[in-house]
C-alpha positions in Angstrom: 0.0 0.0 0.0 1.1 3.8 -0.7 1.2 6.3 2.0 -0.7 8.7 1.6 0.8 12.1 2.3 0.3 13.6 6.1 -2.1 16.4 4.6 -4.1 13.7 2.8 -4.0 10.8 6.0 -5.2 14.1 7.8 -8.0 14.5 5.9 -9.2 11.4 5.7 -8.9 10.6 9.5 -11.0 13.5 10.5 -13.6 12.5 7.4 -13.9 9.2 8.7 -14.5 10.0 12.4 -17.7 12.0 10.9 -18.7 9.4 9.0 -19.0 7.1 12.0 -21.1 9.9 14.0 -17.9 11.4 15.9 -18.2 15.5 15.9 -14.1 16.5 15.9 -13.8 20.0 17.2 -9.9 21.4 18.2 -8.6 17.5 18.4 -11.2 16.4 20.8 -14.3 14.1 19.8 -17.2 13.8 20.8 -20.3 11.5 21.2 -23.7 12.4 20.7 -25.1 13.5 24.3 -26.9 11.2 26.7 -26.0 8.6 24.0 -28.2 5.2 23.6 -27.1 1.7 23.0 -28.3 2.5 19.4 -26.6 5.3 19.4 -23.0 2.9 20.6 -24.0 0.4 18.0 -23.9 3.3 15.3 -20.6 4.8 16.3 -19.4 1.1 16.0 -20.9 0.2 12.3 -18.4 1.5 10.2 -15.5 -0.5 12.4 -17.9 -3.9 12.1 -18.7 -3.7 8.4 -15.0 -3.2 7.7 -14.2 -6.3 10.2 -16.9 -8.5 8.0 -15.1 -7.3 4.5 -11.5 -8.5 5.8 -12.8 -11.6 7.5 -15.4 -12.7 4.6 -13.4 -14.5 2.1 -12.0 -17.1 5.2 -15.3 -17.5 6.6 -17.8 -16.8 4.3 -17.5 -20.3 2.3 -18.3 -22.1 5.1 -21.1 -20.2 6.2 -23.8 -22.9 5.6 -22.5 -25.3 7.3 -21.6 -23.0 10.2 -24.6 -22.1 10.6 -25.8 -25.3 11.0 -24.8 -24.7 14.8 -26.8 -21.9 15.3 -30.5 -23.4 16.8 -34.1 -22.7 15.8 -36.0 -21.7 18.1 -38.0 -25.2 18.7 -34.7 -26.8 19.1 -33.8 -25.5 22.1 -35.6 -27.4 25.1 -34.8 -25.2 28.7 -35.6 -28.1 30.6 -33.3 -30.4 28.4 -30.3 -27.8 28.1 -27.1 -29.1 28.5 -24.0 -26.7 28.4 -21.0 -28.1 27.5 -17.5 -26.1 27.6 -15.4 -26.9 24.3 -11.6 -25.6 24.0 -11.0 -23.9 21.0 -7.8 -24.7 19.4 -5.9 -22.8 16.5 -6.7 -24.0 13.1 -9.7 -26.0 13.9 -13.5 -25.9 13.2 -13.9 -24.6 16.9 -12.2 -21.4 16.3 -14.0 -21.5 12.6 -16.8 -21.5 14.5 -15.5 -19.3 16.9 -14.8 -16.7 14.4 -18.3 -17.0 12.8 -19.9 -16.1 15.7 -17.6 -13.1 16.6 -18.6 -11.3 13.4 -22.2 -10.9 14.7 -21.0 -8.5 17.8 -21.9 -5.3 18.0 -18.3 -4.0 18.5 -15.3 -5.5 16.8 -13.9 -8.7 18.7 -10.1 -8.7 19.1 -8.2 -11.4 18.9 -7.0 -11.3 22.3 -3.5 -9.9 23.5 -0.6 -12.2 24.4 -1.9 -15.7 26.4 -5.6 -17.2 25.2 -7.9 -19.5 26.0 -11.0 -19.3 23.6 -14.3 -21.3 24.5 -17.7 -22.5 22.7 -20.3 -23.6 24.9 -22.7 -26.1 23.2 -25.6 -27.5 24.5 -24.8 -30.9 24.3 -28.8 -31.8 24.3 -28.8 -30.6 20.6 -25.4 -29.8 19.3 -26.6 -26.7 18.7 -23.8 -23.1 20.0 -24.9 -21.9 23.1 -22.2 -18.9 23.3 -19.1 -18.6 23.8 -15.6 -16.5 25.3 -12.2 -15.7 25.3 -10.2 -15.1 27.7 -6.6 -13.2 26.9 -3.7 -10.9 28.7 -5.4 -7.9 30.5 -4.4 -4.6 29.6 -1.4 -3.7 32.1 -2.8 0.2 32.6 -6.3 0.3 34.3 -6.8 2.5 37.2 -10.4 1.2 38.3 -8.7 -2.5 38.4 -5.4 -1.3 40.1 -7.3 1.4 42.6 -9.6 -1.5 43.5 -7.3 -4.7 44.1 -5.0 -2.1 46.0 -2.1 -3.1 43.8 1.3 -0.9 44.2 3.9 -1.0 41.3 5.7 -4.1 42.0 2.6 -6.0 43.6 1.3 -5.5 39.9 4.2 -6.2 38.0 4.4 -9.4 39.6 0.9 -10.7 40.3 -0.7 -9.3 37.1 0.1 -12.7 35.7 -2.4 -14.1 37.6 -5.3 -12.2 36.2 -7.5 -12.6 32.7 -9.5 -10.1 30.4 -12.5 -11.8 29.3 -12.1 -9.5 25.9 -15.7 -11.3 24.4 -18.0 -12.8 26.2 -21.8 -13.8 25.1 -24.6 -15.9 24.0 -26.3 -16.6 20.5 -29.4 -16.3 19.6 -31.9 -18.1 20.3 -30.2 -18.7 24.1 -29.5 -14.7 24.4 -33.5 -14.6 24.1 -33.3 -16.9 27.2 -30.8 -13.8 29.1 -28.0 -17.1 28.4 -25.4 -14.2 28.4 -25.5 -14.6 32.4 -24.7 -18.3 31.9 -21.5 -17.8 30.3 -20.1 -14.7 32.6 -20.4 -17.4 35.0 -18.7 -20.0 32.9 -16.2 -18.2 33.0 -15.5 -18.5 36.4 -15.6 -22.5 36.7 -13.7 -25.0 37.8 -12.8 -26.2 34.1 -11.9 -22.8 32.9 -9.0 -22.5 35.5 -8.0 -26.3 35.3 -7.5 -25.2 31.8 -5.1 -22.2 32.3 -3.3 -24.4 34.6 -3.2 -27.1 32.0 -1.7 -24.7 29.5 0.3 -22.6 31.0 2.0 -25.1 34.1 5.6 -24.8 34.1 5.8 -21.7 31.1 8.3 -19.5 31.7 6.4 -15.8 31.4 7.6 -13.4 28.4 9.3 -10.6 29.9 10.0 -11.4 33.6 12.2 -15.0 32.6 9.7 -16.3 35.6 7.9 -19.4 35.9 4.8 -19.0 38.1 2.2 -21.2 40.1 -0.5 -21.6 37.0 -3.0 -19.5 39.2 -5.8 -18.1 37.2 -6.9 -16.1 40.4 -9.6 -13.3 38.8 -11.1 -12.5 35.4 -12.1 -9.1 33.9 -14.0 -7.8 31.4 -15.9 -4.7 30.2 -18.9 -4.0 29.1 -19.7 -4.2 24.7 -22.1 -0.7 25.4 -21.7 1.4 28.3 -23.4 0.3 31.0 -24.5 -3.4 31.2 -26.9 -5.8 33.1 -25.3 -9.0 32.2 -23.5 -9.0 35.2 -26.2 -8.1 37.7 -26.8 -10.1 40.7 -25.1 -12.9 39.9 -24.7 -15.0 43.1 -23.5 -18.7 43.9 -24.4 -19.5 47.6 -24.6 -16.0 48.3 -20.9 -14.8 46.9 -21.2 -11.8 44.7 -19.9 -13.4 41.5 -19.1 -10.0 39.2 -18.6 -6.7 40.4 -18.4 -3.3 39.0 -15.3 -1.7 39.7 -15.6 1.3 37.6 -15.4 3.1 34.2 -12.4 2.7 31.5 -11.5 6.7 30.2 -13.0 5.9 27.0 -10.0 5.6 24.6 -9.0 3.1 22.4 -8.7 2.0 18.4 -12.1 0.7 17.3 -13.0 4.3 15.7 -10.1 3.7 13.1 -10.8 0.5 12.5 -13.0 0.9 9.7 -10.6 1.1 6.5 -8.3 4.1 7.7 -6.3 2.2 10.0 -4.9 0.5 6.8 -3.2 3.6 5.7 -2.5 4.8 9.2 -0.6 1.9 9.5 1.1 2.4 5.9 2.3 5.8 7.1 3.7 5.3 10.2 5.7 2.5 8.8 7.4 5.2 6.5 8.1 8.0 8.8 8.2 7.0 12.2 10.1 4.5 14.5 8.9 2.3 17.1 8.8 3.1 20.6 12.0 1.3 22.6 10.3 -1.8 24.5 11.2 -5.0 26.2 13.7 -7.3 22.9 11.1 -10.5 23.9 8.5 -8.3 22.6 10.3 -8.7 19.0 10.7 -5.8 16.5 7.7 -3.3 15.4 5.6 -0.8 16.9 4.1 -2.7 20.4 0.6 -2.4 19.2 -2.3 -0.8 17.1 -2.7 1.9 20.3 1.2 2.9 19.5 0.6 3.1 16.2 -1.8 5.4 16.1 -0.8 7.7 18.7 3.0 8.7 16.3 1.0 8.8 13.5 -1.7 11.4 14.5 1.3 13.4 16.1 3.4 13.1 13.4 0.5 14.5 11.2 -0.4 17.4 13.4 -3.2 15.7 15.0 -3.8 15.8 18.5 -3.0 12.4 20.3 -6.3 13.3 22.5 -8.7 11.8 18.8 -7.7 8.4 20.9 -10.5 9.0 23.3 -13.5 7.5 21.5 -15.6 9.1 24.6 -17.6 5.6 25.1 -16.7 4.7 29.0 -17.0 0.5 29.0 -18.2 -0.5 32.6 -15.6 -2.8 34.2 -16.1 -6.1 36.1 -14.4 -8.4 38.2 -14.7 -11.6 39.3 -12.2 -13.0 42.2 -12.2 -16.9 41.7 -11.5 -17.4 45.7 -12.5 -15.5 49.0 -8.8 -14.4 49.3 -8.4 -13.5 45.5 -7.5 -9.7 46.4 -5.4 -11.0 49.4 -3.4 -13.3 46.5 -3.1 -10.4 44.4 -1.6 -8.0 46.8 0.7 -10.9 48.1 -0.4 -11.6 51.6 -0.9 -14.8 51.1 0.6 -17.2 49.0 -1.8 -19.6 47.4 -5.3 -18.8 46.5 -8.5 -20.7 48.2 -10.8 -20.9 44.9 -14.3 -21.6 44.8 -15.3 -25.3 43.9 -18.3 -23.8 41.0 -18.4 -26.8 38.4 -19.9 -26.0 35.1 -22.5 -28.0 35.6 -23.5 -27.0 39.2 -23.5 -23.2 37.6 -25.8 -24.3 34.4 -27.8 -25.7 37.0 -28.2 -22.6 38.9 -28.3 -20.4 36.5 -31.4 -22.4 34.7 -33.7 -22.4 38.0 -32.5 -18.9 38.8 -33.4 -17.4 35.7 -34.1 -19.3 32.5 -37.1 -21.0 33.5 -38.9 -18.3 34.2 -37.9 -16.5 31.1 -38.9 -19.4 29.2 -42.2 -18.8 30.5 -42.8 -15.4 30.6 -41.1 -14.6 27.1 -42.0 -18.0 24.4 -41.4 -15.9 21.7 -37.7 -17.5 21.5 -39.4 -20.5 20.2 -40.4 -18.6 16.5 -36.6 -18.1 15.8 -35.3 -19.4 12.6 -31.5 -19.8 12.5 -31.5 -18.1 8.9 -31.9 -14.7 10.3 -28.1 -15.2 11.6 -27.0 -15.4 8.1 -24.4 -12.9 7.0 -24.2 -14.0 3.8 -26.3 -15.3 0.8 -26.1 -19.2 0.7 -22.9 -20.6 -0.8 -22.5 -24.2 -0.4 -18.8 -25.4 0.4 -18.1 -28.7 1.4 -16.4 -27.8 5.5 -12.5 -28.8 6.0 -12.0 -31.6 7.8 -10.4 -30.4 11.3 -6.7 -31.8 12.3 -8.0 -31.6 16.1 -9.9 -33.0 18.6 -13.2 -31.6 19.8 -11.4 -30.5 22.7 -14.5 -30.8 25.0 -14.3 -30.2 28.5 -17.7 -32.2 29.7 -18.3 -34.8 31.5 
């Protein structure tokens, strides 16, 4: 690709910020005031439509068969549900499916920083996607999280290991008609999920520190897709507060030039500017999209401050063990974790709030998978994965 001159990358920046819904006035955006989830989805089209164009021609092939694993609505059976956590692992259908899935967000889904577990939950009653999550390196910068655990520099730099950023996190329709979103947020936090961080990552030296660690997965984060978010709300096991809000992230990030001008924003700074110094087991290059955008809109005499999108994400955390924190700040030295099976929190979370729904709201049962559809039908005969199921079920 060409650079594009710094007047021209100028102009096309500020044009695309508009486009989106942004107002840019003296290097400062802003959002549309008292804005609606509509109104978050909207500021987030332009970044998903350009996600779907770059992902299309490895996914879209496969499409019918994918979304074979999406139910109808008189497939699902509440009292027959049977969630079943699968692994995802690189280069199989699971993260095919995985992928699929992640283009029907209403934000762009990252791939994750650094470490990753990725998970599908099926309902093994049907075969049919339930939701699913993924779990990656949490950013190392976030004062709500840091403020909140209590953490000092060094009590971060060396505990921060033990901590995961749920970065997506969801059901599928029809079992997000059934409020299933709850049932994976608490997923997350089973026994299988951290007996599969231990699996993967017992006896790995970490990246920068040359330090092998006890494979503690000791609390998970994540932040809300749209502002503010009742996902998380009173979520309880045996009266433990499962997720709690900790705060507000300052609204920056790089989803608002994700949407086709990244591409030459990228092309630019690759010309003119060099990266910033950082740790030689991070490799060569600029450390990360963030980085790259920040020299470039200085470089062009644009303020760095057009990295605050001005959408706050509410933050959550969820200790795994009544002295999580206590583990974190390194009074003690080995977590006491909850003993929350999969199937103990599918069963809680069914009486607790699916049946009722079921009940109250039947209208889940007149959902017909092809309204997932992304594409027009295309039939492709599927690849035949190299991999195991990886299932994590009983």
């Amino acid at each position: 690709m060409c650079a594009l001159s710094a007047e021209n990358l100028k102009t096309a920046i500020i044009q695309s910020l508009r486009k989106q819904g942004y107002r840019v006035r003296n290097g400062v955006i802003f959002i549309p005031e008292n804005p609606t989830k509509d109104d978050y989805r909207s500021l987030n089209k332009l970044a998903m439509g350009k996600k779907l164009e770059k992902s299309g021609p490895g996914v879209r092939p496969y499409e019918d068969h994918l979304i074979q694993y999406i139910a109808n609505g008189k497939e699902v059976d509440p009292r027959k549900m049977s969630p079943c956590l699968q692994l995802v692992e690189p280069d199989s259908d699971q993260e095919l499916l995985f992928r699929y899935a992640c283009l029907h967000w209403s934000i762009p889904v990252s791939a994750g920083y650094g470490r990753r577990l990725r998970f599908l939950v099926i309902d093994e009653n049907n075969g049919k996607l339930i939701g699913l999550f993924g779990l990656g390196d949490p950013v190392y910068s976030m004062k709500a999280r840091d403020k909140w655990i209590g953490w000092d520099k060094e009590g971060k730099a060396s505990r921060l290991y033990h901590v995961m950023d749920a970065y997506v996190l969801g059901a599928v329709p029809p079992y997000s008609f059934l409020i299933a979103g709850k049932l994976i947020a608490m997923l997350i936090c089973s026994n299988e999920v951290r007996n599969a961080f231990r699996n993967k990552y017992n006896g790995k030296e970490s990246l920068i520190r040359q330090e092998t660690r006890p494979p503690y997965l000791v609390m998970v984060t994540t932040t809300s897709a749209l502002g503010r978010s009742s996902v998380y709300n009173r979520i309880r096991v045996n009266g433990q507060e499962y997720w709690t809000s900790i705060g507000f992230t300052q609204g920056s990030g790089d989803f608002h030039f994700s949407n086709g001008v990244y591409d030459d924003i990228r092309a630019y700074v690759e010309k003119h500017c060099e990266p910033t110094a950082k740790h030689e087991a991070w490799g060569n290059g600029f450390r990360n999209r963030r980085e790259v955008i920040r020299k470039c809109l200085s470089n062009i005499g644009l303020s760095a401050d057009l990295i605050y999108h001005g959408i706050q994400r509410e933050i959550f955390a969820a200790p795994l063990g009544r002295d999580a924190i206590r583990f974190l700040k390194g009074e003690v030295h080995r977590p006491y974790f909850y003993d929350w099976s999969a199937f103990d929190l599918s069963g809680l979370f069914a009486e607790r709030w699916m049946f009722g729904r079921a009940q109250r709201m039947p209208e889940f049962r007149e959902y017909n998978r092809e309204q997932y559809r992304l594409w027009p039908p295309r039939i492709v005969p599927m690849k035949r994965s190299k991999y195991s199921n990886g299932s994590l079920c009983r």
